[in-house]
N, C-alpha and C positions, 0 to 999 in steps of 0.2 A: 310303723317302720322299725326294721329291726338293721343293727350293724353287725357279721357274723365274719368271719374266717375263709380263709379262700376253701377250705376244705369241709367247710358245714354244708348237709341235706339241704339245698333250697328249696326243693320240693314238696318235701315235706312242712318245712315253717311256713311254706304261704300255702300249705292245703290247711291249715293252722287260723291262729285269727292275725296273722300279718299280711297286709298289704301288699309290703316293697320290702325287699331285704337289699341293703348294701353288703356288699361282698365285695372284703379286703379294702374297704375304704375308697374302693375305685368304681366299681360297677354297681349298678343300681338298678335289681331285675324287681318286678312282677307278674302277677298271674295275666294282666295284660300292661298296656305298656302305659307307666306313671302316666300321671298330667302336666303339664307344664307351672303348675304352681308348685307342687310337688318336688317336681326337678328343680326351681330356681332354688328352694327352701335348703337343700339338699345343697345344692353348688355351693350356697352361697356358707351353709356351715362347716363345710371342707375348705373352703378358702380361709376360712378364720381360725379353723386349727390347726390346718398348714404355716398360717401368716405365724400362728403364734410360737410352733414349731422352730422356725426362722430365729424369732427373736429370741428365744431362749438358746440355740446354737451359737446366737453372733452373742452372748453373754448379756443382753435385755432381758429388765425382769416383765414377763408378759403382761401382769399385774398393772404396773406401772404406766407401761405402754396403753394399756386397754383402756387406765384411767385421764391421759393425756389426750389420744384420740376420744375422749368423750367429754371432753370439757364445753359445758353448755354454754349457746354463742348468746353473748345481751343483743336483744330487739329495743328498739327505742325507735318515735317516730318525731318531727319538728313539727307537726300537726296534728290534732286530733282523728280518733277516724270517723268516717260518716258513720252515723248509726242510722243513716236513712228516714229521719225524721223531717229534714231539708224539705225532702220532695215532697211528703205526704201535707206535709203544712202548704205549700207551692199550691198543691191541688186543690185543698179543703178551702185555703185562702182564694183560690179564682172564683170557687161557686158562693160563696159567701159574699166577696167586694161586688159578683153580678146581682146576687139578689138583691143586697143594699142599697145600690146604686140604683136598679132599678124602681125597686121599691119607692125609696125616698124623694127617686124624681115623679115617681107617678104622685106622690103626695101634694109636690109642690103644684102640676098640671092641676088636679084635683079643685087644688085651694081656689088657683087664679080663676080656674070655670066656674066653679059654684060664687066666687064674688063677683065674675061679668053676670051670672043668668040672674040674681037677686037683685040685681044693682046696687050694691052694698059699694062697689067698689067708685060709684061715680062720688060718692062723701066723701071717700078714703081722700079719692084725688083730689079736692076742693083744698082737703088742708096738708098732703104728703106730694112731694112728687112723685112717680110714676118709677122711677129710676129707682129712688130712698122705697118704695113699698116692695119693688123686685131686691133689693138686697137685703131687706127685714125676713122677706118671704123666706130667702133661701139661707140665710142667715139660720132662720130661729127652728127649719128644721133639718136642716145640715145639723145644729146643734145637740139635738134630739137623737138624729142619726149616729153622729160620735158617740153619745152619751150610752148607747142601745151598746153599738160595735164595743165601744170599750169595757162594758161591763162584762160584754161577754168573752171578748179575749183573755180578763181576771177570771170569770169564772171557770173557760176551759183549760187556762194555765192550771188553776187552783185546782183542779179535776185532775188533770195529768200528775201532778203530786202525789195526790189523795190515793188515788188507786194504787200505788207502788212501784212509780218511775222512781229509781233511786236519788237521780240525777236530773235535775231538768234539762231537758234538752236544747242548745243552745240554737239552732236552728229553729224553735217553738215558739221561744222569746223574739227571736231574729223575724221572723214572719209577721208574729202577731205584731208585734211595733212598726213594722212598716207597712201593715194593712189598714192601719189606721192611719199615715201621713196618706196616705198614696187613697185611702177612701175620702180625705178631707178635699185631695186635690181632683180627685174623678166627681166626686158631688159637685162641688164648683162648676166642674166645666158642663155639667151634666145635664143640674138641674135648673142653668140659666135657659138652656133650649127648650124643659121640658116646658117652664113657666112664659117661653115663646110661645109654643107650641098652645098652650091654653090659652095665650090670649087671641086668639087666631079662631076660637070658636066660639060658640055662645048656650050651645047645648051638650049635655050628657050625651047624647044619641052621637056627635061628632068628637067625642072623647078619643076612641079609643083608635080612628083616623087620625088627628090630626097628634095621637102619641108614636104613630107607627113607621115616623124616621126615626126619630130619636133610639125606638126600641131598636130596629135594625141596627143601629150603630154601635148599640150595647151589646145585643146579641153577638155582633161582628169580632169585638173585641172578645168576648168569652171564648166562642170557637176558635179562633187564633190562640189563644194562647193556652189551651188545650189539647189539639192541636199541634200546634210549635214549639210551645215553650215548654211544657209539663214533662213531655216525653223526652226532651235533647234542649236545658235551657243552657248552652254553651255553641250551639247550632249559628249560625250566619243568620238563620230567617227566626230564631226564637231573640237575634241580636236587635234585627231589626224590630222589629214588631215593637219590641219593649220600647223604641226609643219614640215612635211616634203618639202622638197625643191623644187621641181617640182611642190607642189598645193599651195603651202605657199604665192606666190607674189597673189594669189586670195582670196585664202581661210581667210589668219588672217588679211587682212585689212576688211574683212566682220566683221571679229569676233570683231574684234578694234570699229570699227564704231557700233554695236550693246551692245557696252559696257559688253563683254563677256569675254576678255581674260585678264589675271591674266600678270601681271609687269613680271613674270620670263617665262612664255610663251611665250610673244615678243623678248624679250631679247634671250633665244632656240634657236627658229626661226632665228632669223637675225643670232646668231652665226652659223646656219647650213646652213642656204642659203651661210653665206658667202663661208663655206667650198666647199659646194658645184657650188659655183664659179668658184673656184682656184681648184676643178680636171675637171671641165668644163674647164674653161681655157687651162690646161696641158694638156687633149686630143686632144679639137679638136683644137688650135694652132699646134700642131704635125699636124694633118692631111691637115691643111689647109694647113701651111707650104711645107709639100710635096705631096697636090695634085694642090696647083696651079697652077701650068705650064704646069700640064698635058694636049694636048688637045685628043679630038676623042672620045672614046666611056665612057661611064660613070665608074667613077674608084668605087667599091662596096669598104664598110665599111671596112670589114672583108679582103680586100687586100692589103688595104691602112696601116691598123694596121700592116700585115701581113710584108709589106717592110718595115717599120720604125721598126717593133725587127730585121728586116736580118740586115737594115742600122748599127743599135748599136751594134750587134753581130760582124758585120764587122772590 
């Protein structure tokens, strides 16, 4: 683009290699008619040597001016900003606390069947109770479980370093710590049904039947908070979910790691899971109790409750 005199060939400068020629500082022709990016560019540099015009008449030094209208504004923020690691930990931590959790309850199932089908376990009980051998059970690989989990939360911290995060992400820490309270507390409540669940049969062949509440319930919690919580964990239903006990060991370490849930949210949570513990506990201890020695065909839920009110009625 060219700027020319009210009296210059226009014709000629744009059969030429110009574009658009301003004329007289007012008009702005071409061979066809500018673009609209063109023309703002254009306004908007006639507004500023107009404005500057101005200042210099009313005795402003334009200079000055041009240095005052540019003084660069400080940004500062009272929070950090999200780098979006929140969520991705939220995520990787759901499929992670599902496998564990499942995993480690199928171990404990595993244990209790293979000592009803040996009868290993009718010695155990001569000299342990039945109660003290379910909380060793789950005890000693709950423990194993943490032990696995937390090495590896160090390892993938230690990995996020190593590679060239500059900064560790505070969200990364924030997850991996509470995927480990929140695994100790979903294992407990988890793996006392799954060690229900196995004393309830007597053979391999009815494994993977009498695992398949348990599993639904695990599953249950993973889609939900997938789901619900992963995608909007500040949501009414990613709110609830977290606080109930069966989706909670998944759902609010999502919510924690995504920086969503409120101090007395967590604090719910833990006090409900614990509740919901200790009536986990009280039943299926009762059933294990009196279905471990049973052998032969699969003792059903509803029978097993059924002889422990005769038993106390008795």
């Amino acid at each position: 683009m060219q700027a020319v005199p009210a009296d210059a060939d226009v014709e000629a400068l744009l059969a030429g290699d110009a574009d658009a020629v301003l004329v007289d500082g007012a008009q702005l022709v071409g061979r066809t008619t500018p673009d609209e990016q063109l023309q703002a560019a254009v306004s908007l540099a006639l507004g500023q040597v107009r404005f500057a015009a101005l200042l210099a008449d009313a005795g402003i030094d334009p200079a000055a001016a041009s240095r005052a209208l540019g003084t660069e504004l400080g940004v500062s923020a009272l929070e950090e900003d999200d780098d979006g690691s929140g969520e991705a930990v939220a995520v990787i931590g759901v499929i992670v606390l599902f496998i564990a959790i499942n995993s480690y309850g199928a171990w404990v199932l595993t244990g209790v069947l293979e000592e009803k089908a040996n009868r290993v376990v009718e010695l155990i009980v001569a000299a342990v109770p039945p109660r003290l051998l379910l909380a060793g059970k789950v005890l000693g690989i709950g423990a194993l479980g943490l032990a696995q989990l937390t090495l590896l939360a160090v390892v993938g911290v230690g990995l996020a370093v190593t590679v060239g995060v500059a900064e560790l992400p505070e969200g990364l820490v924030r997850g991996a710590g509470w995927a480990l309270v929140w695994f100790v507390l979903g294992f407990a409540f988890y793996a006392v049904g799954y060690a229900m669940a196995g004393s309830l049969v007597s053979r391999q062949e009815d494994a993977q039947s009498a695992a398949t509440p348990m599993v639904m319930i695990v599953l249950a919690g993973y889609f939900v908070s997938l789901i619900f919580v992963a995608p909007d964990p500040t949501s009414t239903a990613a709110r609830i979910v977290s606080l109930l006990p069966p989706f909670a060991p998944m759902a609010m370490p999502a919510r924690i790691a995504a920086g969503a849930a409120l101090w007395w949210e967590v604090v719910l949570a833990i006090v409900l899971m614990l509740v919901a513990i200790v009536g986990m506990i009280r039943v299926a201890g009762q059933i294990y109790a009196h279905s471990l020695l049973q052998t032969g065909a699969r003792v059903k839920f509803r029978d097993a409750l059924r002889d422990i009110r005769a038993d106390r009625a008795a």
